[in-house]
NULUM-224239 format. One line per 4 residues: number of its first residue (from 1); for each residue x, y, z of N, C-alpha, C. Coordinates in steps of 0.001 Angstrom, whole numbers. Each point is the difference from the previous one (the first is absolute). Layout:
<pts>
NUM	X Y Z X Y Z X Y Z  ...
</pts>
This chain:
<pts>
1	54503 143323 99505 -1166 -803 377 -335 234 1454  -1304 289 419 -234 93 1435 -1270 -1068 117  -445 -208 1460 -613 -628 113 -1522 675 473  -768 -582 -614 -1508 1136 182 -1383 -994 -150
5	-872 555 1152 -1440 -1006 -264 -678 415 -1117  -1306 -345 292 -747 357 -962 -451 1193 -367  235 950 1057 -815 1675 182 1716 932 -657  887 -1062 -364 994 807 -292 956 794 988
9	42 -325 1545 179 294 581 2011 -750 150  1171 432 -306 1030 -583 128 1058 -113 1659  149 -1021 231 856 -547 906 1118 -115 500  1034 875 790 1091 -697 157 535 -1306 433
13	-1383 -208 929 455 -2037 632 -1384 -113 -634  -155 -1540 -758 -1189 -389 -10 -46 -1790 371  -264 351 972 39 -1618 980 -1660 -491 -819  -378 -1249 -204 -1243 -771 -190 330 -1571 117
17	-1052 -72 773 -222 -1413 698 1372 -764 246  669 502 1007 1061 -304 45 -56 -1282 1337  432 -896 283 -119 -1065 570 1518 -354 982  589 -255 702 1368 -150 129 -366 -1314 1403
21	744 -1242 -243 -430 -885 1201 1437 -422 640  197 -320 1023 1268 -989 872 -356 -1353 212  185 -789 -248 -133 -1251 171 -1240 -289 230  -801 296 -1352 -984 -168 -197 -1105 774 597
25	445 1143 1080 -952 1145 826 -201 938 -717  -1115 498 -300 -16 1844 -424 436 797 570  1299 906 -533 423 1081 1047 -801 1096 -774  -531 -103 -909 -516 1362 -874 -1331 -769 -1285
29	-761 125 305 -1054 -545 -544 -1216 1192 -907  141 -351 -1582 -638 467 -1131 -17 1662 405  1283 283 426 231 1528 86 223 1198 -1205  -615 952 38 -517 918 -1057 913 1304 716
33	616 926 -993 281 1196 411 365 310 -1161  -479 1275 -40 650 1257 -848 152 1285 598  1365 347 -510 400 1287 686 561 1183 -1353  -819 963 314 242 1063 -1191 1370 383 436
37	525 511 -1113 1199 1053 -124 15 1149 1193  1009 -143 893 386 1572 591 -822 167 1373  -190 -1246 647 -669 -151 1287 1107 -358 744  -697 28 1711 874 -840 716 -1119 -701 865
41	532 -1385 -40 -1161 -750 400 306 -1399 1272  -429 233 795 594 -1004 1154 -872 -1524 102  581 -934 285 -570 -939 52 12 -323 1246  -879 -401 560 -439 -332 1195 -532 -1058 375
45	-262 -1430 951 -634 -814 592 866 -432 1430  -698 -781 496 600 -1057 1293 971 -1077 -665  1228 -133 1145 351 -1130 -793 -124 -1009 -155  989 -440 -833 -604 -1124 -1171 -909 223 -777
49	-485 1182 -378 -653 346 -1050 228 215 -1658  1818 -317 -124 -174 -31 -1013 1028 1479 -298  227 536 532 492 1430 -734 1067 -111 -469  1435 -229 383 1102 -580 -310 59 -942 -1319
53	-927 -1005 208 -181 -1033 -1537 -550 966 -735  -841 714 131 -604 590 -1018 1084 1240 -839  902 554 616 1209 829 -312 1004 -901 -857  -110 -1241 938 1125 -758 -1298 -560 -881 -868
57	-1289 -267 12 -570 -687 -1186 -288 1453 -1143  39 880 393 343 1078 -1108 1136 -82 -734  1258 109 1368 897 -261 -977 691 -1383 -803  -922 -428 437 447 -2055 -128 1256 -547 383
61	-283 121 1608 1081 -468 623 -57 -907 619  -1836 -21 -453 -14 -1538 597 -1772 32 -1048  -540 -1554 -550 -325 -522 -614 -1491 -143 359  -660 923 -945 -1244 -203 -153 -1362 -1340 -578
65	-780 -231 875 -661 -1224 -679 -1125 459 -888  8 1309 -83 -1190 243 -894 97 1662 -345  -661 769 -1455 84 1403 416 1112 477 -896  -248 1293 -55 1080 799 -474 386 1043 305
69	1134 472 100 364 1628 5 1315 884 -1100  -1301 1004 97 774 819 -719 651 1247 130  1374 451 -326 357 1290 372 -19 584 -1383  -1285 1715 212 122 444 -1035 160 -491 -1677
73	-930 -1254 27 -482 -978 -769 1117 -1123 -393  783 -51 827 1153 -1174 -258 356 -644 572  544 -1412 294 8 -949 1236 1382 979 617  547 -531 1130 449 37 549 1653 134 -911
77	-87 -1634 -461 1357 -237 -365 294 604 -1453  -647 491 -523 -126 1225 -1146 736 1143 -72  -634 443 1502 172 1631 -179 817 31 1558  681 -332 509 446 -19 1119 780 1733 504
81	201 554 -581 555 1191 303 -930 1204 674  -1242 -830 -360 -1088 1104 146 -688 -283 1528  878 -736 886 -274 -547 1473 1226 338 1060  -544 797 777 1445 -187 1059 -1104 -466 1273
85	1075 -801 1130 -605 -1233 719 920 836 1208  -758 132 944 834 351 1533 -626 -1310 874  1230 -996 586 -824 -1018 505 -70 -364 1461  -573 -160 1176 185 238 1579 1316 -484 -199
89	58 1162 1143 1881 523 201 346 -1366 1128  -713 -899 928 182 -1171 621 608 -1018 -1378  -582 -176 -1132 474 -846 -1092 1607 166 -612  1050 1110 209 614 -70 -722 1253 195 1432
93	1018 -732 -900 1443 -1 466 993 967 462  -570 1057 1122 581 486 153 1507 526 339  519 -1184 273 1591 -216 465 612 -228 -968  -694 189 -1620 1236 -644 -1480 949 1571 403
97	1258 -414 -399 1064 1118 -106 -178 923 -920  -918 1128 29 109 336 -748 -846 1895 526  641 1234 -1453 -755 1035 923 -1100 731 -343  -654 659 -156 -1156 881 7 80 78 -1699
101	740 1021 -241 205 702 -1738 282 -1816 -350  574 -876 459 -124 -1269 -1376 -1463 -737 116  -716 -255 956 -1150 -30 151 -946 666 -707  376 1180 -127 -1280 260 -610 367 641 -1463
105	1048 -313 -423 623 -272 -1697 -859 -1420 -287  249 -1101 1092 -542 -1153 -514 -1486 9 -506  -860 918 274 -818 693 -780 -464 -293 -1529  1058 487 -570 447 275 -1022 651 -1230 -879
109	-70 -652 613 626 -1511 -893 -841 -238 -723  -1021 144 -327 -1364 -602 -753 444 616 -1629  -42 1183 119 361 491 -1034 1206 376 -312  1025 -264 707 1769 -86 -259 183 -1237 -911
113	-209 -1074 1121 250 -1117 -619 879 -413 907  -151 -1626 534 1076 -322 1132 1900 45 -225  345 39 -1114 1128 156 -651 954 1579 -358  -1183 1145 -31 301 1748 50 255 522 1366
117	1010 394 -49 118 597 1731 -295 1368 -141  -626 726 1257 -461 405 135 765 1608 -555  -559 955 -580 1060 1331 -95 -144 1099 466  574 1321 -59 -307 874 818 -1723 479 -285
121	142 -42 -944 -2060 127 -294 -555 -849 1307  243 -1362 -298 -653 -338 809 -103 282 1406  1379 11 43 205 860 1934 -771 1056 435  -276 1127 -999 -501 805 -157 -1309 37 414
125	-765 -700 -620 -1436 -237 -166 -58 -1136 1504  832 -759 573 -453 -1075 1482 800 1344 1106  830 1506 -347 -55 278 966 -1247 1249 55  -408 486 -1153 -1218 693 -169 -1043 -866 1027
129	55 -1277 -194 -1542 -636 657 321 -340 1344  1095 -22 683 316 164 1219 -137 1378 465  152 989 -625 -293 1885 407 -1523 -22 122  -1037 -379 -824 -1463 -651 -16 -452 -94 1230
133	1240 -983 817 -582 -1139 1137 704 440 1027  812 814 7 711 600 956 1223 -653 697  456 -643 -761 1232 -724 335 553 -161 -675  580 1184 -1036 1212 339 -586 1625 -18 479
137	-572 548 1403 1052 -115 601 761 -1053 696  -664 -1440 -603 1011 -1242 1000 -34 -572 -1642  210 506 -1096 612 -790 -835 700 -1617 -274  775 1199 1319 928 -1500 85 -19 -304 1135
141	-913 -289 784 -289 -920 955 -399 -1063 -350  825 -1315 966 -319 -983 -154 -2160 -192 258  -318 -1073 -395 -1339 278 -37 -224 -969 1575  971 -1062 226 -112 -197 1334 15 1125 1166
145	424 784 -290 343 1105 988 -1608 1103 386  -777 -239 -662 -1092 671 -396 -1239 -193 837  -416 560 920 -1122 51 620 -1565 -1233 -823  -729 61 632 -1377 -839 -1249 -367 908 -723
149	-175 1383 530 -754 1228 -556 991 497 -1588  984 49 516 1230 172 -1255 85 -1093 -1008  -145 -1425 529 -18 -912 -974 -1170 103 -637  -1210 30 277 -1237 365 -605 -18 1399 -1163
153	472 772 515 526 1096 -1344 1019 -155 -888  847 -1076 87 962 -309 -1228 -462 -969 -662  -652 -1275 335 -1240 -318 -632 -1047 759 -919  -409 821 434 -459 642 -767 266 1057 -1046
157	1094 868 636 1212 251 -1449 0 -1092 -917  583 -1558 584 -17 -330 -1217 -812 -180 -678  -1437 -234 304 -1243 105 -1004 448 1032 -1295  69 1151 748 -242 1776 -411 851 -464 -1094
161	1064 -145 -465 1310 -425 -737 -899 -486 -1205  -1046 -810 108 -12 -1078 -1006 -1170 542 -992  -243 1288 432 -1213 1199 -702 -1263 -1276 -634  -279 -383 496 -1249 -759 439 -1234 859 -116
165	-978 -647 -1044 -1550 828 -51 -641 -848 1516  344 -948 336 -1176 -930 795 1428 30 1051  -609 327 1381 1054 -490 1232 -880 -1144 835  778 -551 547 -1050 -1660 802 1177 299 1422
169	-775 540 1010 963 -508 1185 -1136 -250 1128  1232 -884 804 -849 -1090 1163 620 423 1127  -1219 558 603 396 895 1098 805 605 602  56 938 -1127 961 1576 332 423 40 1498
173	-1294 13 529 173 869 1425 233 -615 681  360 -1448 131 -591 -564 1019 1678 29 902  -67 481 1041 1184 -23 898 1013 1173 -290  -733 821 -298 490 1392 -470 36 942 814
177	1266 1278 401 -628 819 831 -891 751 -455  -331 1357 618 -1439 824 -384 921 1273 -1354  816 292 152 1154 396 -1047 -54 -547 -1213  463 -1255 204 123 -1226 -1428 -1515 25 -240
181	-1480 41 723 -1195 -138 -471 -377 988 -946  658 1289 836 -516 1529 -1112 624 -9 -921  1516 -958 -291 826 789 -1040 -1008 -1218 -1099  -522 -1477 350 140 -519 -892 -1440 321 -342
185	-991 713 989 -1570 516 -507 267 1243 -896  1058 910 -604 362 769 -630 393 -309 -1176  1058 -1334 118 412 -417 -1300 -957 -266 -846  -1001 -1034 1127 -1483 -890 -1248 -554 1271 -743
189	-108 1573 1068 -920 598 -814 648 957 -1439  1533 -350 397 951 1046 -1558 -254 -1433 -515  240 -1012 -87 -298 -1039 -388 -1847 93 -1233  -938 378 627 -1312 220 -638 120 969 -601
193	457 1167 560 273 1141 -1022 127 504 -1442  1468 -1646 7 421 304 -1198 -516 -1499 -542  -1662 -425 32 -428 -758 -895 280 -1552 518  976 -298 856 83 -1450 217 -953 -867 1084
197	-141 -698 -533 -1289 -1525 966 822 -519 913  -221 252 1473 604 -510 1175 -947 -1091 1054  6 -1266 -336 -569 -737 817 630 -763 1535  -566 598 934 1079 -402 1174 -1152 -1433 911
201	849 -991 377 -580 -577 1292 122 812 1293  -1256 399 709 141 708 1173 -482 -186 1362  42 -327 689 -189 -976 1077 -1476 1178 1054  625 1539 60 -500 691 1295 -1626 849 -859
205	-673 -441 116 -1214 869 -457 -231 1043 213  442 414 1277 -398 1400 178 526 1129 -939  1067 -512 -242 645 1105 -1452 -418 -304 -1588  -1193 -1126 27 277 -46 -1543 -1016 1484 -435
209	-845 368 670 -800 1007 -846 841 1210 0  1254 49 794 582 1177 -112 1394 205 -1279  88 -1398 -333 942 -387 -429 -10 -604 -1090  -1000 -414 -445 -763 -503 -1113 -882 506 -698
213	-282 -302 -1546 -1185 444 -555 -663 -1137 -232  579 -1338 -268 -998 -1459 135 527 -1043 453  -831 -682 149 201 -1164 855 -557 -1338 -480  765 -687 252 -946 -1877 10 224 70 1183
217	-1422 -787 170 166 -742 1533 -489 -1839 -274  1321 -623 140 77 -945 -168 75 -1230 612  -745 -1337 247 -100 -865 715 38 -1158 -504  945 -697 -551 117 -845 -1194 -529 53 -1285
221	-1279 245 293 -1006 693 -1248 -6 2200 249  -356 -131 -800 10 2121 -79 -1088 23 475  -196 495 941 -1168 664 962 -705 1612 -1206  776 594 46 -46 787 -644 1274 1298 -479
225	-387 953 -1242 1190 554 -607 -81 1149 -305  577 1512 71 -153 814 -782 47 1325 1049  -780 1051 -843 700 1434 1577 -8 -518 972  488 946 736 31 -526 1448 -1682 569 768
229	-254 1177 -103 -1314 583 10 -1126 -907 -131  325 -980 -886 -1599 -971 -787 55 -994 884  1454 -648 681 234 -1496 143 401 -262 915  665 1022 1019 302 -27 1187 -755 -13 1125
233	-992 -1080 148 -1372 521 434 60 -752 1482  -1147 -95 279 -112 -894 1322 17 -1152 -385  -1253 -142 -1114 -288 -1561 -150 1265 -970 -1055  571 928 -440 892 -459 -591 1254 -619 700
237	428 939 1419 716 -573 676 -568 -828 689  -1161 -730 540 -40 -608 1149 -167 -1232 -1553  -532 20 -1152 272 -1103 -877 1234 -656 4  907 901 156 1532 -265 -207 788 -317 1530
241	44 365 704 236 -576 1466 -1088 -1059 480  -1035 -233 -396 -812 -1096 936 -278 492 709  416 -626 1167 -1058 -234 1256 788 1392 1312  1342 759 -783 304 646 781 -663 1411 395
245	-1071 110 254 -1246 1144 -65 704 1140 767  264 -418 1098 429 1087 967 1226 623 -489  851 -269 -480 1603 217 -905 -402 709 -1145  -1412 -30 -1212 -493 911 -907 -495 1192 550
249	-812 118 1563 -602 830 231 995 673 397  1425 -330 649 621 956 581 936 706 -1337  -8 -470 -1271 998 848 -758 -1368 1098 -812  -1116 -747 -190 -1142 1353 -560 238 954 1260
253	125 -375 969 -448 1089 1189 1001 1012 -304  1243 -345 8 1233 777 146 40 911 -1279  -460 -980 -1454 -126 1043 -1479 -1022 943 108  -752 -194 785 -1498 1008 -288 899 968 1593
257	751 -9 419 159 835 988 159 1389 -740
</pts>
């Protein structure tokens, strides 16, 4: 089953009128997206716009007041195998005891099962996706021991692990060196290559047209969606930033350089 409008056109995410509030505020209001198969597509606004909720009201990690979504025509809690989630590397625990290769086995629990330990297959396949990411070689490094740039690529191994049609990560780059930026602007694109939907939160504009093929630009409500060519416009950004005019003119200036 996939999910498809009326022109027959099928979906890997199909977000509609999706609503998500905090104590009674709209963080994401009657939001619409569809994203075809085998793109990579950045989401973009100012904050508090919403990008983050909108990543985990995909995955329902937190509770929608209105709306639906679908992966590849199935909720969420259906088809769960068909999602890997990379989530800002500030959110997670970096000091648990623990090293690189079990990290990103944990991957793989979805379809093990919390009770199957892990076997040489599996080792196999979390140290394959560390060779991917280029940090095969600290296996067994503790993950405390690990630079941000290094923790950000075993993170994302563990995505790789969980052979995921749809990837959802929240800002890859952000606090990355220029190394960790190319290895992980390489991965997204073997990533498209071989057919998979990569939706990232991305904070720096100046790279989405280089780095992207579409975009939302999002401001509680969707400003607008789709190539980057059609939508990445002027008026679209100064819709989506407001009143920051001089801050739009200086990132068109720098893309049209």
């Amino acid at each position: 089953m996939t999910s498809s409008d009326q022109n027959g056109q099928d979906w890997a995410v199909d977000v509609r009128d999706l609503t998500v509030a905090y104590r009674e505020k709209p963080v994401l209001w009657d939001v619409d997206l569809q994203v075809p198969d085998g793109v990579l597509m950045a989401i973009v606004g100012p904050n508090g716009a919403g990008k983050t909720t909108l990543i985990k009201a995909i995955l329902e990690l937190v509770p929608s007041a209105a709306g639906s979504v679908l992966i590849h025509g199935q909720t969420y809690q259906k088809d769960r195998s068909r999602i890997a989630y990379v989530p800002q590397r500030g959110s997670v625990d970096w000091d648990f005891p623990t090293n690189v290769l079990d990290v990103v086995t944990m991957g793989m629990y979805g379809s093990l099962g919390w009770f199957r330990r892990p076997g040489s297959k599996e080792r196999e396949r979390a140290l394959k996706a560390l060779a991917e990411v280029g940090m095969e070689s600290f296996a067994d490094r503790q993950i405390s021991q690990l630079s941000g740039g290094q923790q950000q690529r075993v993170f994302l191994a563990r995505a790789l692990v969980q052979d995921a049609d749809v990837f959802l990560m929240d800002e890859p780059f952000q606090g990355v060196d220029a190394t960790t930026e190319r290895a992980i602007v390489d991965l997204l694109r073997s990533l498209r290559k071989r057919g998979k939907t990569v939706i990232v939160v991305h904070h720096d504009l100046q790279t989405v047209p280089e780095y992207f093929d579409q975009v939302l630009l999002l401001n509680v409500r969707r400003i607008a969606a789709g190539p980057v060519e059609e939508v990445f416009t002027e008026d679209n950004l100064r819709a989506t930033y407001g009143g920051r005019v001089a801050f739009v003119s200086a990132v068109l200036a720098r893309r049209d350089d």
